[in-house]
Each structure stands twice: as C-alpha cells, then as structure tokens.
N, C-alpha and C positions, 0 to 999 in steps of 0.2 A: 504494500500500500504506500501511497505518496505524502500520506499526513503522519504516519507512524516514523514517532523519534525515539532515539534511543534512550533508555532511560537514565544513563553516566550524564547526558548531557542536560538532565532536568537536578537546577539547583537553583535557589534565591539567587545567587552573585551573576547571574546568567538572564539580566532586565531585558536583553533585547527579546530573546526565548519567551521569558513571560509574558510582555505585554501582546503578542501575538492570541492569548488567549484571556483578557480583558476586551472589556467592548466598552463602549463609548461613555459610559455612566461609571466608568471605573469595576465594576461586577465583574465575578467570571462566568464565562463563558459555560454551558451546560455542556455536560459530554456529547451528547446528540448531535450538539451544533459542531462542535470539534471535530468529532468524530475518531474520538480517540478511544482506547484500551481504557479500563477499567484501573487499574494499576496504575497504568499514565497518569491518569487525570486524578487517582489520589494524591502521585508524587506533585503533578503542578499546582494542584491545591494547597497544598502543603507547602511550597515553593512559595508562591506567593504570599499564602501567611507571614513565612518566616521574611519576605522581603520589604512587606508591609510594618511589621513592625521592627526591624533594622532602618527605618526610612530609607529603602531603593525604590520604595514603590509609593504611589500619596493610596488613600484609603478612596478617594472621590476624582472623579476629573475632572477640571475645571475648564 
C-alpha cells in the first residue's frame, strides 16, 4: 500500500510526519480517513500527544 509507513519512523521529534495527519482544526485525523493500520494510528496518536505536550505541536490551529 502507498499510505503505509513504517512504524521506526512514527515518533513526536518527526512534526513534519505528524502534521500530515492533523487536519485543519488542529484534530487528528480518524483512521478511516488515513487509512492506516490499527497499530499505526495508535503509535501516531500517541506521537502526537507526546508532541503536543513537549510544544512541537500547538493543541489548536490558528
């Protein structure tokens, strides 16, 4: 598949990765819409928590 990443490369310190699955309101993105692994989409959730609260990511967009 062409949206499946490898999972080494899902980490907080890796914003540009993340914001691909934020959408316009700041939110993430549902798996459906992603369209990614189950696994995936816990590590990028995850990912982004821990980036959200290191401030790499803001909580809202503005």
């Amino acid at each position: 598949m062409k949206n499946q990443i490898e999972l080494n490369q899902i980490d907080f310190r890796n914003v540009a990765l993340l914001c691909k699955y934020i959408n316009q309101n700041g939110r993430m993105m549902t798996r459906r819409f992603n369209k990614t692994r189950a696994i995936e989409q816990r590590k990028i959730e995850q990912a982004i928590k821990r980036a959200r609260y290191m401030a790499l990511l803001p909580y809202i967009k503005q």
